[in-house]
C-alpha positions as CSV (number, residue, x, y, z in Angstrom):
1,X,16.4,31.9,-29.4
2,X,12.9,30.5,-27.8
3,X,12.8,30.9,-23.7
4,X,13.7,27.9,-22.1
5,X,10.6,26.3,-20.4
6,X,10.9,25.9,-16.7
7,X,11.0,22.2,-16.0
8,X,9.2,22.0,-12.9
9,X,6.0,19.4,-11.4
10,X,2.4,20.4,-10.6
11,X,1.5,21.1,-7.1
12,X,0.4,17.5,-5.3
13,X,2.9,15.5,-7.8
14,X,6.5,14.1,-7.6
15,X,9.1,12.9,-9.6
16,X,11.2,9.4,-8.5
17,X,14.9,9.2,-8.3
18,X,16.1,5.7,-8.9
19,X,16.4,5.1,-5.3
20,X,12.7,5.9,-3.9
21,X,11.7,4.5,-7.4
22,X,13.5,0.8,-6.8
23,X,12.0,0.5,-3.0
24,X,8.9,2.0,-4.5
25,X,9.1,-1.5,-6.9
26,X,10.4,-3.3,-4.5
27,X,7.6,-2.7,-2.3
28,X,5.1,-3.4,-5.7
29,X,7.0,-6.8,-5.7
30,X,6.6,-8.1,-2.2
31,X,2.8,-7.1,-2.5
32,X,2.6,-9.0,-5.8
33,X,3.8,-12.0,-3.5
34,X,1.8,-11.8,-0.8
35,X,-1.3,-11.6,-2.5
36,X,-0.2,-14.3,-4.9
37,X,0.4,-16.5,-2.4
38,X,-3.8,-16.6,-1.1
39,X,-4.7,-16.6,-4.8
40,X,-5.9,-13.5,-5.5
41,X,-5.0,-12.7,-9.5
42,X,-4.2,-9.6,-10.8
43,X,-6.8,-7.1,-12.9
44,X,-6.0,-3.5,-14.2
45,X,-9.0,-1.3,-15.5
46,X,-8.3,2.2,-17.1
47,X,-7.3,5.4,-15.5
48,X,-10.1,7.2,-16.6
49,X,-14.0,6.1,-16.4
50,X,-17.6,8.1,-16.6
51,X,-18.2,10.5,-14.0
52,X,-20.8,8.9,-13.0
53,X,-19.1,5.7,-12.0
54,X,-17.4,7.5,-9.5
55,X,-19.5,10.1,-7.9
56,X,-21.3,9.5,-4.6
57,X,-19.6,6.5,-4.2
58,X,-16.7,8.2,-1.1
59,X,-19.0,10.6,-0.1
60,X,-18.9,14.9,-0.5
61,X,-15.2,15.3,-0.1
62,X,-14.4,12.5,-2.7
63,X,-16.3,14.1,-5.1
64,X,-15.1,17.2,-4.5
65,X,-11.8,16.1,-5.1
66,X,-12.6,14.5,-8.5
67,X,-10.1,15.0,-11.5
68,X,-13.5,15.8,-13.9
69,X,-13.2,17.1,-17.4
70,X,-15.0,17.0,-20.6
71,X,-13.0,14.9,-23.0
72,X,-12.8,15.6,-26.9
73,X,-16.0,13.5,-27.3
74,X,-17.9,15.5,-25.2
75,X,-18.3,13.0,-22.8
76,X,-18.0,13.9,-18.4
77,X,-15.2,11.8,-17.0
78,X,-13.3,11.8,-14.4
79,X,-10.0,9.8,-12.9
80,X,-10.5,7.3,-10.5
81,X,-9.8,8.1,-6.8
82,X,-9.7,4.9,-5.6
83,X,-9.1,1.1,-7.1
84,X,-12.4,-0.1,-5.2
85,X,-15.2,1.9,-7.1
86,X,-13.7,1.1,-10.5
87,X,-13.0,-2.7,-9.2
88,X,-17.3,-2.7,-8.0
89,X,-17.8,-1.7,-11.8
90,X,-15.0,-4.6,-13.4
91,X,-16.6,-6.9,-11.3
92,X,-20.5,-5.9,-12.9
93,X,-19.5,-5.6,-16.1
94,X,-17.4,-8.9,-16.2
95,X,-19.8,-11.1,-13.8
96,X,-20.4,-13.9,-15.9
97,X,-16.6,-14.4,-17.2
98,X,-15.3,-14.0,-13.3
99,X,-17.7,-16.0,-11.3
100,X,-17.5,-15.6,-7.0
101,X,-16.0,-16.0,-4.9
102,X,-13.9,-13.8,-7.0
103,X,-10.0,-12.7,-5.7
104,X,-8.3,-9.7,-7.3
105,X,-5.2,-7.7,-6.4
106,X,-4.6,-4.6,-8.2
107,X,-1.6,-2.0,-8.4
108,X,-2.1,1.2,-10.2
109,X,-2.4,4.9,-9.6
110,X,-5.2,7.1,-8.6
111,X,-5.9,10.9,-8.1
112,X,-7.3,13.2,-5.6
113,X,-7.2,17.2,-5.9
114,X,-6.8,17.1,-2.0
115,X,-4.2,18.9,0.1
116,X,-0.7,18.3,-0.1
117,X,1.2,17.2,3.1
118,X,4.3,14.3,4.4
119,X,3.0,11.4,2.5
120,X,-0.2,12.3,1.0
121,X,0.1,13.3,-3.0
122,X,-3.0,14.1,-5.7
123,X,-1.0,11.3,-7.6
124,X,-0.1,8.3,-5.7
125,X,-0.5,4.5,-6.0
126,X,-2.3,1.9,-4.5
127,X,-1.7,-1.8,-3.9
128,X,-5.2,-3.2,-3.5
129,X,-6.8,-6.5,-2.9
130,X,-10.5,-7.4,-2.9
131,X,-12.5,-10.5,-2.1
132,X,-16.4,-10.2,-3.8
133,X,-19.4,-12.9,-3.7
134,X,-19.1,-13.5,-0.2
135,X,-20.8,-12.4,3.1
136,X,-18.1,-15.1,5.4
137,X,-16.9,-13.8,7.7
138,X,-14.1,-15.8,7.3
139,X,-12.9,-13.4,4.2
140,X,-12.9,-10.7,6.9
141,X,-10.2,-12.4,8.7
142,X,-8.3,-13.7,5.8
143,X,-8.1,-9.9,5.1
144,X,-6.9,-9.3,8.1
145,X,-4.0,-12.3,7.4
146,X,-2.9,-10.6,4.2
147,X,-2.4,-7.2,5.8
148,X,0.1,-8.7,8.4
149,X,2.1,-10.3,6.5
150,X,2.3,-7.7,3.9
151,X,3.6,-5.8,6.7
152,X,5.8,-8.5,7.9
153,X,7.0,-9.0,4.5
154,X,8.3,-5.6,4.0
155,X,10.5,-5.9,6.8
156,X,8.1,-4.2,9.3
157,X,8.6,-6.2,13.2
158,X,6.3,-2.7,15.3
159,X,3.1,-2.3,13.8
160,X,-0.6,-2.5,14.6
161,X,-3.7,-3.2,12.8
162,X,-6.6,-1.5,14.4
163,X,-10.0,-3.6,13.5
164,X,-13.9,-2.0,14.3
165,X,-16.7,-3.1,12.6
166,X,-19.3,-0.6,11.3
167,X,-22.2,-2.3,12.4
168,X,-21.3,-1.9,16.0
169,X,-21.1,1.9,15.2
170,X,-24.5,1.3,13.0
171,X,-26.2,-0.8,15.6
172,X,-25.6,2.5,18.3
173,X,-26.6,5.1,16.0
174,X,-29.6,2.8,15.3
175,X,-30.3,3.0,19.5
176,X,-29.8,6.9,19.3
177,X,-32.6,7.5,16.3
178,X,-29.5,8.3,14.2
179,X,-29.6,6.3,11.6
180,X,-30.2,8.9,9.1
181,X,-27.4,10.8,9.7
182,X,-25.0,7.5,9.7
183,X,-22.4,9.5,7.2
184,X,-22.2,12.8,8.7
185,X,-21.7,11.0,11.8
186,X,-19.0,8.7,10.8
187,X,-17.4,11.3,8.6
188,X,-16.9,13.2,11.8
189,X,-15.8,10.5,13.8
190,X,-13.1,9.8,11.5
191,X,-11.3,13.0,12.6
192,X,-10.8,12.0,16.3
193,X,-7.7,11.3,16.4
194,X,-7.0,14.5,14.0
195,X,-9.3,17.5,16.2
196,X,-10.0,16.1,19.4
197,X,-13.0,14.6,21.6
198,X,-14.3,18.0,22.3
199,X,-14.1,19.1,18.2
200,X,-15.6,15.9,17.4
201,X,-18.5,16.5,19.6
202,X,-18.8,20.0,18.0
203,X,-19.0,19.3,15.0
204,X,-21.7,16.5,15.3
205,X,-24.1,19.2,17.2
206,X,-23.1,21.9,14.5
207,X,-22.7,20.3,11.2
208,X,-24.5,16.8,11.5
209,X,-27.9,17.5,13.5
210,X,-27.4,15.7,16.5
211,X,-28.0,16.5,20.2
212,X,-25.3,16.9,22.8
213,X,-26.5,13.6,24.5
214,X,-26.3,11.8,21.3
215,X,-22.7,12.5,20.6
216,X,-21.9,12.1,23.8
217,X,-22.9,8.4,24.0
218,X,-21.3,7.8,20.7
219,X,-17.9,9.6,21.5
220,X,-18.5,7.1,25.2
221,X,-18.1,4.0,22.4
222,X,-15.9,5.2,20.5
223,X,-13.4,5.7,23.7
224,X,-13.8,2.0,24.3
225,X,-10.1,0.8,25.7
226,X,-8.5,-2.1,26.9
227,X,-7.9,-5.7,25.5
228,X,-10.2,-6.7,22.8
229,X,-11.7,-9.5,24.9
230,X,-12.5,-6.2,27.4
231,X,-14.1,-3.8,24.7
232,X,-16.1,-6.8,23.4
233,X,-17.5,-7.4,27.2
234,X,-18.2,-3.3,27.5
235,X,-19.8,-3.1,24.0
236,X,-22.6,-6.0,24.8
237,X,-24.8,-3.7,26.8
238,X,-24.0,-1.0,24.8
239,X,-25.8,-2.5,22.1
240,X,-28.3,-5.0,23.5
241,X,-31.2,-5.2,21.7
242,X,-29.5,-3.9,18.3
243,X,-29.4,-7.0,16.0
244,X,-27.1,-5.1,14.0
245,X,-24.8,-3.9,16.8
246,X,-24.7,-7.7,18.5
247,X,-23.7,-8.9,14.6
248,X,-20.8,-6.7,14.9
249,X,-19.7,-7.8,18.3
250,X,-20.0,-11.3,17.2
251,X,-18.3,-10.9,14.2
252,X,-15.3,-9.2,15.7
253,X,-15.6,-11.9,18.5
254,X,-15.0,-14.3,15.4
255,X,-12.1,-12.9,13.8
256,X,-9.7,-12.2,16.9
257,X,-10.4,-15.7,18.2
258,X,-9.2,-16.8,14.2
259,X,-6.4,-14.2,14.2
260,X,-4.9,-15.5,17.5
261,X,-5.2,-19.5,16.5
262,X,-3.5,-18.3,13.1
263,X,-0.7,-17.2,15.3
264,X,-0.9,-13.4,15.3
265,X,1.1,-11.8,17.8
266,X,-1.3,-9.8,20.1
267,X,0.1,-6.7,20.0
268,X,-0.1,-6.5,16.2
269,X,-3.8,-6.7,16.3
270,X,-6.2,-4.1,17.9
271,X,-9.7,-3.7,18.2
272,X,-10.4,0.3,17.7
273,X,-13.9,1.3,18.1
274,X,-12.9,4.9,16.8
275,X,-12.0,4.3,13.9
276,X,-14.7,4.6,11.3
277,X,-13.1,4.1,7.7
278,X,-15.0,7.9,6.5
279,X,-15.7,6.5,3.0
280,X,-19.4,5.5,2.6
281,X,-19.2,2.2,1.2
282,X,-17.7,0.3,4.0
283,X,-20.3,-1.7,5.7
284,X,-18.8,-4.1,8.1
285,X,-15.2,-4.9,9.1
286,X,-12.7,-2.0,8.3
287,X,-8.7,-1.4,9.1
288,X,-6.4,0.4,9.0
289,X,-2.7,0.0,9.7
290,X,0.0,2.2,11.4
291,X,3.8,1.6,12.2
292,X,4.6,2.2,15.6
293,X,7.9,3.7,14.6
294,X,6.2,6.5,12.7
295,X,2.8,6.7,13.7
296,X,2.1,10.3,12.6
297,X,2.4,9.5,9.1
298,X,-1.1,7.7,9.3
299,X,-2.4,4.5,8.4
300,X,-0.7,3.1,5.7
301,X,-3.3,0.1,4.7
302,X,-6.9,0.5,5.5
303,X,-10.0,-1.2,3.8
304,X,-12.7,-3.0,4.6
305,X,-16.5,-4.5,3.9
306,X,-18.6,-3.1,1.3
307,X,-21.8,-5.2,0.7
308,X,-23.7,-3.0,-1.7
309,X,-21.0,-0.8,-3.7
310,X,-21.6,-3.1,-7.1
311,X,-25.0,-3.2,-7.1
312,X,-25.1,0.5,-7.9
313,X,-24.1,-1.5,-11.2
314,X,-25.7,-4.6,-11.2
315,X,-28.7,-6.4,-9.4
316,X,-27.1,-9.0,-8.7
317,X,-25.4,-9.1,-5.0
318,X,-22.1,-8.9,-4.8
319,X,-20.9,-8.4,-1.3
320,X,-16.8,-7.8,-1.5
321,X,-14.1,-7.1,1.2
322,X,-10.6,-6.2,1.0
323,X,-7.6,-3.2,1.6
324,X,-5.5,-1.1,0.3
325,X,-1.6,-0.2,0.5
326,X,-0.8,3.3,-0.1
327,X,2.5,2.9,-1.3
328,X,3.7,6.5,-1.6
329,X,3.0,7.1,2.2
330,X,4.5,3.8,3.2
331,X,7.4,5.2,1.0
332,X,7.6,8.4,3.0
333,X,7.6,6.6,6.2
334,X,10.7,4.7,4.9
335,X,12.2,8.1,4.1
336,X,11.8,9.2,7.3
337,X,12.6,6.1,9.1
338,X,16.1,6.4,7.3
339,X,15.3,2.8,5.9
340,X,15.9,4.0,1.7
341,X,18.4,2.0,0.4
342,X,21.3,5.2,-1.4
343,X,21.9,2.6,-4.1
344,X,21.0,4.0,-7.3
345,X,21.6,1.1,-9.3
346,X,19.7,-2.5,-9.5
347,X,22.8,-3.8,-10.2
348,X,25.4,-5.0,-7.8
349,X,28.1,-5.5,-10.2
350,X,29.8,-3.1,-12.3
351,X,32.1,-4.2,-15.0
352,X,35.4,-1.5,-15.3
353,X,35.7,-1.2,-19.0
354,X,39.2,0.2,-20.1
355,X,40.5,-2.0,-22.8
356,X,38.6,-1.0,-26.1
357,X,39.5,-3.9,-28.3
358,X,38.5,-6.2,-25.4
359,X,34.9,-4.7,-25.3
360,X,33.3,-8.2,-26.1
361,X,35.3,-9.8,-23.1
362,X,33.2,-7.3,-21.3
363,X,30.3,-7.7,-22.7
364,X,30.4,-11.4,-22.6
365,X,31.1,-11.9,-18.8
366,X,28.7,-9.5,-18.2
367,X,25.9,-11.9,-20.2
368,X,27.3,-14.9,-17.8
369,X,26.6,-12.9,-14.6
370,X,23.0,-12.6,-15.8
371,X,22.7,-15.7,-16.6
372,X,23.8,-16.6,-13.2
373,X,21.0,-14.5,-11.8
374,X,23.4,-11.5,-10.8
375,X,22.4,-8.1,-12.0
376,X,25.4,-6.7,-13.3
377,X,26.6,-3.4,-15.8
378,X,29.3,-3.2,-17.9
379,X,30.4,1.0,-18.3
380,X,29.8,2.1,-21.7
381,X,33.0,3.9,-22.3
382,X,36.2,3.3,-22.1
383,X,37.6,5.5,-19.3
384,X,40.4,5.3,-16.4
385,X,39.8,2.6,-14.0
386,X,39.4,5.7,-11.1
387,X,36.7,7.4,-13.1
388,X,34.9,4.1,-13.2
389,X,35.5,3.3,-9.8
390,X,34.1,7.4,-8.8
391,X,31.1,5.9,-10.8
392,X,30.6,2.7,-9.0
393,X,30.6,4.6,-5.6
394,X,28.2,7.1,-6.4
395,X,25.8,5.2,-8.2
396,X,26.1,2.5,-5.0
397,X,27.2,-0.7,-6.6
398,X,28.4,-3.4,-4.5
399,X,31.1,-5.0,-6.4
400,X,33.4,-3.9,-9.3
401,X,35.1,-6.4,-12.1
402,X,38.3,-5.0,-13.4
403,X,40.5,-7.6,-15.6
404,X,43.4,-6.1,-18.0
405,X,45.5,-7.8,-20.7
406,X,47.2,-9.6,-18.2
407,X,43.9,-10.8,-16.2
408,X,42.3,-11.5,-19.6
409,X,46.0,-13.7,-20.2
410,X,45.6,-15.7,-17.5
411,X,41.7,-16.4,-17.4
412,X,41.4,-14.2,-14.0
413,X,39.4,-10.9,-13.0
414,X,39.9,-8.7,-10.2
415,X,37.4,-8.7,-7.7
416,X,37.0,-5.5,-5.7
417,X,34.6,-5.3,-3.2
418,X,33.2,-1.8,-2.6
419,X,32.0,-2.0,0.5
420,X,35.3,-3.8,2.2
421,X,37.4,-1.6,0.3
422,X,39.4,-5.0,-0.4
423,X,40.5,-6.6,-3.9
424,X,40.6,-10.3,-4.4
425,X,41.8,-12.4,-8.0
426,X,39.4,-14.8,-9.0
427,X,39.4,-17.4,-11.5
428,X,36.9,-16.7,-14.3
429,X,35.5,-20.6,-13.5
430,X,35.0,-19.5,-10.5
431,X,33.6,-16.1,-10.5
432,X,30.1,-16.9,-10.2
433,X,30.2,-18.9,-7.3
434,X,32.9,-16.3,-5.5
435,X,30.3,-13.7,-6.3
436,X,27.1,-15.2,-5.5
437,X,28.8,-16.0,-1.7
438,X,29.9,-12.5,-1.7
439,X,27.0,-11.2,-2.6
440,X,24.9,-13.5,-0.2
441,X,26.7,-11.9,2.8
442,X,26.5,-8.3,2.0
């Protein structure tokens, strides 16, 4: 007898029960909405793509985190890390069939050989959207629109988008004779909230190159509070004389003026001049979200502007802006917020199965509930009412169908209501209807 393999997943990857899985697509769903509804359309490019499409494109750490192989053709290829890079090649490759503006959405998985902790896999899934051909600043905002009510639409009433704008971090490091070391800088940056002021400013001197002073003054922006009417009126002198600094200012100025006429609550909106977005293609606007009922879990949709990602591919400009959902650390921040759904089962209606010549009765009011709209299963073996009833509690069904000789007789179905615990007979006429309301108020 061979030895049984152990059935077990790699390091960094999970498995989905049909719980987690169904708010994991429910989730998939709401985003497919949202975006839908500010026509953007929906694009998928492959899982795997030349190594060179990808590297240098998030900076050292991306790349070290790479899935890179040889394949059987002998070619160097790697998985994508991100839906933005591959999305800067579609949009190159297929410029003439797309034309810009262009608006894409975009669910699929990615991979990065990075640490494992609460939330964070090396395979997870992204929910993506992108605007390219456009330098308005009035895709920024809309951007900024589609977040929130992404947000909303899940369900979620405490959260807050934080909003900076690179060029105001550009337009200091410009002042400070920084310029050249724009990435290290912002890479460390990134890790304020993570290490600390004083580690920040550390590792600046230490790793990046730059003086005391200089880190200083930018760690001074960076710690920027207040309203964002406040941090707009601090940044101005900050950056006076930096036409890419006062850009930035004026283009935040822009969008939370647009945001508030749109009717944005206030407190849903932030302007965060610490945050830095430490991927190297953002150029302008960037976000990222966090629930103020689980705020350690991170941000849960970032993105921002990248003017000059495609035309590592193309010569043509193709300015683009957009974000990102990362759905498996939204998921683990539902998880954790208690707010999984037990139910098993997409189906709300299970139909007890018990009489064996009567399986196409069964079968056939199960077809009319569908047709109605209601998910509903009919068990495929014929077992004791109890065991079926043991079933339709553990799986989490909402309602169970139970109808005997008699009930089949006298056109009529028993109607027990899992949740209630109470049993009600229903015409068969009127079954649909009795459900639907039933349903409706559960």
């Amino acid at each position: 007898m061979s030895q049984l393999i152990k059935a077990q997943t790699l390091k960094g990857f999970r498995d989905y029960l049909p719980a987690p899985a169904m708010a994991r697509e429910r989730i998939m769903e709401i985003a497919r909405r949202v975006y839908r509804s500010y026509g953007f359309s929906p694009i998928d490019t492959p899982a795997l793509e030349y190594t060179e499409i990808l590297l240098g494109k998030g900076g050292d750490e991306s790349d070290k985190q790479l899935f890179r192989f040889t394949d059987q053709g002998g070619r160097d290829v790697a998985m994508r890390f991100d839906l933005t890079v591959p999305f800067a090649r579609f949009a190159a490759q297929h410029l003439n069939d797309l034309g810009t503006p262009f608006k894409r959405y975009h669910l699929g998985t990615v991979w990065r050989g990075e640490n494992t902790q609460r939330g964070r896999y090396r395979e997870f899934m992204q929910c993506d959207f992108d605007t390219i051909g456009t330098e308005s600043n009035a895709a920024d905002i809309e951007t900024m629109l589609v977040i929130h009510d992404l947000l909303a639409a899940i369900g979620f009433e405490r959260f807050s988008v934080r909003v900076n704008n690179r060029l105001v971090l550009n337009g200091l490091l410009d002042k400070l004779g920084l310029a050249e070391k724009t990435s290290g800088i912002l890479r460390s940056l990134d890790k304020l909230h993570k290490i600390g002021r004083d580690a920040v400013v550390a590792e600046m001197v230490e790793r990046v190159g730059a003086t005391s002073e200089q880190a200083t003054r930018v760690l001074d922006l960076a710690s920027l509070s207040g309203s964002p009417a406040d941090i707009l009126t601090k940044l101005e002198p900050m950056l006076a004389g930096s036409p890419l600094g006062e850009l930035g200012v004026s283009r935040l100025r822009e969008l939370f003026s647009a945001v508030s006429t749109a009717g944005i609550p206030a407190e849903r909106v932030r302007l965060d001049v610490s945050i830095a977005r430490g991927l190297d293609y953002y150029t302008g606007t960037i976000y990222e979200t966090f629930l103020a009922d689980d705020p350690s879990i991170g941000s849960i949709c970032s993105g921002g502007r990248y003017d000059n990602l495609a035309g590592l591919f193309t010569n043509q400009k193709l300015p683009g802006v957009g974000a990102s959902l990362g759905l498996d650390r939204l998921l683990a921040a539902l998880e954790n917020l208690g707010q999984i759904d037990s139910a098993s089962t997409p189906a709300p209606v299970l139909v007890v199965y018990f009489q064996p010549e009567r399986l196409g009765d069964y079968l056939r009011i199960g077809r009319l509930l569908r047709a109605a709209g209601i998910n509903a299963e009919v068990f495929p073996e014929s077992k004791g009412v109890g065991k079926q009833l043991k079933y339709a509690d553990r799986k989490g069904f909402r309602v169970a169908l139970i109808a005997g000789e008699d009930e089949f007789q006298s056109g009529q179905w028993q109607v027990k209501d899992l949740k209630a615990g109470q049993q009600t007979t229903v015409a068969e006429a009127d079954l649909v209807d009795h459900l639907q309301k039933l349903l409706a108020g559960a």
